[in-house]
KEVOMAR-688991 format. One line per field, with one value per residue (C-alpha): residue in three letters; x, y, z. Coordinates in steps of 0.25 Angstrom, whole numbers, plus 5000, padded with zeros to 4 digits. Each point is the difference from the previous one (the first is absolute). Layout:
N
rest	(ALA/...)
east	(X/...)
north	(Y/...)
up	(Z/...)
This chain:
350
rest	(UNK/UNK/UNK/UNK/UNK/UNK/UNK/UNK/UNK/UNK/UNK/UNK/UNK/UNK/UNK/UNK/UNK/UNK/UNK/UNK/UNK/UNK/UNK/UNK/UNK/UNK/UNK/UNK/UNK/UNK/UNK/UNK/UNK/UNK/UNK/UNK/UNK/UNK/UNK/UNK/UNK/UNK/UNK/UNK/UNK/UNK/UNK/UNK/UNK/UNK/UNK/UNK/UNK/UNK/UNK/UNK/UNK/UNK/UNK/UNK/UNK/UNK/UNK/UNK/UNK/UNK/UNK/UNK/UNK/UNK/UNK/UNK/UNK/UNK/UNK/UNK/UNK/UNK/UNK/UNK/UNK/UNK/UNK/UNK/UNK/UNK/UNK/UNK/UNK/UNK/UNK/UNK/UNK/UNK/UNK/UNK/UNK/UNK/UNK/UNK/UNK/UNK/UNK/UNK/UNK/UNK/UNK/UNK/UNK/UNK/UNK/UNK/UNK/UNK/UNK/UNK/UNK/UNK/UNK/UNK/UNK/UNK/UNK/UNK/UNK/UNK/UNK/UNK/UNK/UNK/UNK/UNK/UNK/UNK/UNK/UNK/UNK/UNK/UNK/UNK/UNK/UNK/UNK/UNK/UNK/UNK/UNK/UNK/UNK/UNK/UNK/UNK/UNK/UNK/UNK/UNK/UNK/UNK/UNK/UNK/UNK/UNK/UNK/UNK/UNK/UNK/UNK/UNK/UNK/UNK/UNK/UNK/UNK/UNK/UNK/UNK/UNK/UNK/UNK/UNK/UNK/UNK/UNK/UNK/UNK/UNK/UNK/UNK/UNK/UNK/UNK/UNK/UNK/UNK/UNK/UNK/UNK/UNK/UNK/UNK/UNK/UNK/UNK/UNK/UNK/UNK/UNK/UNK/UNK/UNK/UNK/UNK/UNK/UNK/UNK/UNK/UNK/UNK/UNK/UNK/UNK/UNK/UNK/UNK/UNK/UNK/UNK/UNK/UNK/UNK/UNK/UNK/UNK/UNK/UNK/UNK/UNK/UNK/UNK/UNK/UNK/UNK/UNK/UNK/UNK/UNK/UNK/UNK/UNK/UNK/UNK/UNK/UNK/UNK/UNK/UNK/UNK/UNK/UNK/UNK/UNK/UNK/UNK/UNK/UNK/UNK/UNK/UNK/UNK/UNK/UNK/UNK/UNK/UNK/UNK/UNK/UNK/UNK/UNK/UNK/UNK/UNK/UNK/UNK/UNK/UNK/UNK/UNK/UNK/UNK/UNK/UNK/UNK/UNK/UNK/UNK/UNK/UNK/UNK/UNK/UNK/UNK/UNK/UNK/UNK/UNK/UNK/UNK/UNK/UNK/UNK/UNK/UNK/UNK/UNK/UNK/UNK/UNK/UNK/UNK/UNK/UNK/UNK/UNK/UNK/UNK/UNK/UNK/UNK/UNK/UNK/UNK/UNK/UNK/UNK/UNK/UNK/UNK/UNK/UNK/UNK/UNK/UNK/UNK/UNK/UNK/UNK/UNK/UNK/UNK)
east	(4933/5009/5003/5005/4991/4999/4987/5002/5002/5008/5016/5009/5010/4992/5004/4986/4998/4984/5001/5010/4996/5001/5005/4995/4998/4985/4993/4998/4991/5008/5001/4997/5008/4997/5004/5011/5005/5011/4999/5013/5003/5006/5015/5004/4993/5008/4995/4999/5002/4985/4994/4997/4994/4989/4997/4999/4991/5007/4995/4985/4994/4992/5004/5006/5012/5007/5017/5012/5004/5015/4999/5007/4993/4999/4991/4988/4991/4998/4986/4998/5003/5013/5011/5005/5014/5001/4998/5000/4994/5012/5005/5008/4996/4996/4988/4997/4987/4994/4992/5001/4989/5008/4989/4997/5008/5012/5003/5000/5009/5011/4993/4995/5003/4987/4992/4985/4994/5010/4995/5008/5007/4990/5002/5009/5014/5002/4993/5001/4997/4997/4992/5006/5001/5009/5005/5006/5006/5016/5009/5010/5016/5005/5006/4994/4994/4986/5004/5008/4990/4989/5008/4996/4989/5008/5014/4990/4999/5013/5002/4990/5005/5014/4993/4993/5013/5007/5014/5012/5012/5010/4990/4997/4989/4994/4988/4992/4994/5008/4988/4997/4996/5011/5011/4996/5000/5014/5004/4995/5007/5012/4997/4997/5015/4995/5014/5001/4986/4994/4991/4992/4994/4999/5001/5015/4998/4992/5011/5012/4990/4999/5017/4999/4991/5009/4999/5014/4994/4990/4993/4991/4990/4999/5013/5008/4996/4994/5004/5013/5003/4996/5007/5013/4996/4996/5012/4987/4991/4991/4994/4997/4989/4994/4990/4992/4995/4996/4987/5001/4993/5014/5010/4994/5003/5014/5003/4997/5011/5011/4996/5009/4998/4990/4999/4990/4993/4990/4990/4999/4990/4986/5000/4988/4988/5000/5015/5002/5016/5005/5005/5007/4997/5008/5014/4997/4992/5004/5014/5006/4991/4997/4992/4991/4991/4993/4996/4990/5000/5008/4995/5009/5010/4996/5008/5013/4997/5002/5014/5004/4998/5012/5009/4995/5005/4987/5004/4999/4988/4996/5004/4987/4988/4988/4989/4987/4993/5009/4999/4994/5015/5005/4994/5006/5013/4999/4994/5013/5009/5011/5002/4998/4990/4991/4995/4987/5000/4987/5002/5013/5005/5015)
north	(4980/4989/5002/4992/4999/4989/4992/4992/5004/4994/4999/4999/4991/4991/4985/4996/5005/4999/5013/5007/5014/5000/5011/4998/5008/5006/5008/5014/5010/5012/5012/5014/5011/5013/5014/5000/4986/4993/4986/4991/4990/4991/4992/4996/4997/4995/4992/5007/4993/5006/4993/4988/5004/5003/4986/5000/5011/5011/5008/4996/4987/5004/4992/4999/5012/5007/4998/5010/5013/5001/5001/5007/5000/5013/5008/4997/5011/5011/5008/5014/5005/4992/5011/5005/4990/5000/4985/4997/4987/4991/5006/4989/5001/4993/5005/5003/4990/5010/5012/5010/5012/5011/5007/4994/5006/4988/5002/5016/4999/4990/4987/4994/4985/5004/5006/5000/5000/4990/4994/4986/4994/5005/4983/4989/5000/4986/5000/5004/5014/5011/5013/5009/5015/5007/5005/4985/4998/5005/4997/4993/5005/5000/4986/4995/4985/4996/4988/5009/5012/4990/5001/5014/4997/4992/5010/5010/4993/5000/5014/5004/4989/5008/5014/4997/4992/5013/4992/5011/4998/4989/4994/4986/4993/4987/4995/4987/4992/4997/4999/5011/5013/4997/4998/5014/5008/4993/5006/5012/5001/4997/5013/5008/4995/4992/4992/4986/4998/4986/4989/4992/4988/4985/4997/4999/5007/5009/5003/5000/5009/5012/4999/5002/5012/5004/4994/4999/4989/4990/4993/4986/4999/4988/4995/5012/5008/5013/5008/4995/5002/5013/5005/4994/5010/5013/4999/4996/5013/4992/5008/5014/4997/4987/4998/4987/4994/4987/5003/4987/4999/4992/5009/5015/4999/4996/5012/5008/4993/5004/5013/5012/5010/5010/4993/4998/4989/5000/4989/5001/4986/4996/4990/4989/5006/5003/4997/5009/5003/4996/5011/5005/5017/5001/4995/5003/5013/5007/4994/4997/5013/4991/5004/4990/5003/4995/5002/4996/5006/5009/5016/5008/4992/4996/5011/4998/4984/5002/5006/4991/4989/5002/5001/4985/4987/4993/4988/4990/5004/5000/4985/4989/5005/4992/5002/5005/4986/4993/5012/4986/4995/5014/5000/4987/5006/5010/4994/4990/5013/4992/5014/5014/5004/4996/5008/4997/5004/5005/5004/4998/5014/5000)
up	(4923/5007/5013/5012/5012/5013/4996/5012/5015/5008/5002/4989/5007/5008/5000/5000/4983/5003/5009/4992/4994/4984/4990/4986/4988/4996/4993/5007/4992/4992/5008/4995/4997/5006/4998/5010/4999/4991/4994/5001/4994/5011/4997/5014/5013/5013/5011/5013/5012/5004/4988/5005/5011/4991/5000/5015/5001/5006/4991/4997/4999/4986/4991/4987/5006/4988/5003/4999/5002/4995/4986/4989/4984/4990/4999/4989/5001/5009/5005/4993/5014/5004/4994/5014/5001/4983/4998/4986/4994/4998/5012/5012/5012/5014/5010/5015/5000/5013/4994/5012/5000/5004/5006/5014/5012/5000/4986/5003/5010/4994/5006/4985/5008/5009/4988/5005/4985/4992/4988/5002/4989/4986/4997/5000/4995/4996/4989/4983/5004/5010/4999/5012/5003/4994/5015/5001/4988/4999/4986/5003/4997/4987/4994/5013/4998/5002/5010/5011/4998/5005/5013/5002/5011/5010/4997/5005/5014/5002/4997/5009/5011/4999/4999/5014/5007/4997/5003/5000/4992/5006/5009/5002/4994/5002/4988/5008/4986/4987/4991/4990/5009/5009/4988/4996/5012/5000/4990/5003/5013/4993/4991/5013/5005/5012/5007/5004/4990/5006/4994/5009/4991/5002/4984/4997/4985/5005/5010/4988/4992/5013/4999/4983/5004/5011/5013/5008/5009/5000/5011/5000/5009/5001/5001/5008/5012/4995/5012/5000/4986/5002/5011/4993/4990/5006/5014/5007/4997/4992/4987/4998/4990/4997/4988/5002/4987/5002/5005/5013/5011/5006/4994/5005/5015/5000/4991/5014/5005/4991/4997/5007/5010/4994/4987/4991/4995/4986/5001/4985/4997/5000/5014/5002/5005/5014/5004/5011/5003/5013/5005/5013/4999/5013/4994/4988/4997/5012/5005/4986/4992/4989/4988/4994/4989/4987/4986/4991/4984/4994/5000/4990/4996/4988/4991/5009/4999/4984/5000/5012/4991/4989/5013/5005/4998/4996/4990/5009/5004/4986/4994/5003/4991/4995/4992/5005/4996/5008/5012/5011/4997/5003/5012/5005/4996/5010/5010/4999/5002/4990/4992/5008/4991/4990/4987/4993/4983/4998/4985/4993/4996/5002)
């Protein structure tokens, strides 16, 4: 089967194209279907800001590395064993792309994101088709399309970034990051009924995209004073909650700065490899009682993630699209940042 894999190492966006990493499409051997496992047929695939780390070796250096995890497709056939979620063929639907065990202590004791006996993704998702374990496989709404169901993966990191800030009603939010994760924790703070809801982001339409999705105020970091835009905001308390999506080693510790008296800030991005926070714990942990914590995957969010989804605004999220024979072009796309997001059509089935 086709499949879209780095067959170079590298970095995608380096000046120098000799030392760039290169995604292409290959020829991956046809997996098997087991008893417990359902075959889509894949539609969608988008790209994740963590896919190009691939090609930085972040994640393993043997190459050709299989792409993509936020898929959606229908279902074509399904192991004699897969009848638990009452999946039919023809069926729309997206997928978790981890495959927890649900046997070792974390997962018995509501910690799946630390499971000990994890299969990993069951293959790539960029590619004509997937064989996966019915556990990860969900249908998708009624009348719902195929291109906002492949957001299914990243709208379950928001819904778990909004389930561990734990904001309460009327309180004031700040989301550090305009890319995809930090427009959907947007709007789910939005739909939790945060106040003053704040966008940090450099990109001006990526800024005029958090205030479509509900953000009273905006800040650039670049050309305005974070701290003092903030305070102009919050009377001078700073935030209760802050979300930081962006995932930047220069934004995370000023976010210290502007959060309130015994608030809480989500640091809710992969950072580079090492990056240690600068970080005064006198003032801040035991003076100021901040709450600074972290997240990684999404445990049990997956069936809530689905209905969350008919309640999002997620067109603009939606709109560039390429083919996967084309997917190297995708990948510039999103490396360029000129649309929020970037879908990969896999198979035409709409």
């Amino acid at each position: 089967m086709k499949v879209a894999a780095v067959v170079k190492m590298g970095k995608l966006n380096n000046p120098d194209l000799e030392k760039r990493g290169q995604v292409d499409v290959i020829d991956f051997p046809d997996p098997e279907l087991g008893p417990n496992d359902v075959k889509v047929r894949v539609a969608y695939c988008s790209i994740c800001g963590s896919d190009p780390h691939l090609s930085e070796g972040m994640f393993g250096n043997n190459l050709p590395i299989g792409i993509g995890h936020e898929m959606s497709g229908v279902v074509e056939a399904l192991g004699e064993k897969a009848t638990i979620k009452g999946l039919k063929v023809g069926d729309k639907v997206a997928c978790n792309f981890i495959h927890f065990c649900g046997t070792c202590w974390f997962c018995q004791n509501a910690m799946q994101q630390f499971c000990t006996g994890r299969m990993g993704k069951s293959g790539p998702g960029m590619a004509e088709y997937v064989i996966w374990n019915e556990s990860m496989v969900y249908k998708l709404p009624e009348g719902m399309d195929l291109k906002t169901g492949c957001l299914l993966e990243p709208v379950s990191v928001s819904v778990r970034a909004i389930d561990k800030l734990n904001a309460k009603y009327g309180s004031r939010v700040l989301v550090c990051g305009g890319g995809p994760i930090g427009q959907l924790c947007l709007q789910g703070a939005h739909l939790r009924g945060a106040a003053d809801l704040t966008m940090v982001e450099p990109v001006a339409n990526r800024r005029d995209l958090a205030v479509r999705f509900g953000a009273r105020h905006t800040i650039d970091p670049i050309n305005q004073n974070l701290y003092e835009e903030a305070m102009k905001i919050t009377e001078g308390r700073g935030f209760e909650y802050i979300i930081d999506a962006s995932g930047s080693a220069a934004a995370a510790p000023g976010l210290l700065d502007v959060a309130c008296r015994g608030g809480t800030i989500l640091y809710a991005a992969m950072y580079p490899d090492g990056y240690n926070l600068p970080l005064d714990m006198l003032n801040n942990l035991y003076r100021r009682e901040l709450t600074l914590t972290g997240m990684m995957i999404s445990p049990y969010t997956f069936p809530r993630s689905v209905q969350i989804l008919k309640e999002l605004d997620l067109e603009p999220l939606t709109e560039c699209v390429y083919d996967l024979k084309d997917v190297a072009e995708a990948f510039q796309v999103h490396l360029s940042g000129k649309y929020p997001k970037v879908l990969v059509r896999c198979n035409n089935l709409d």
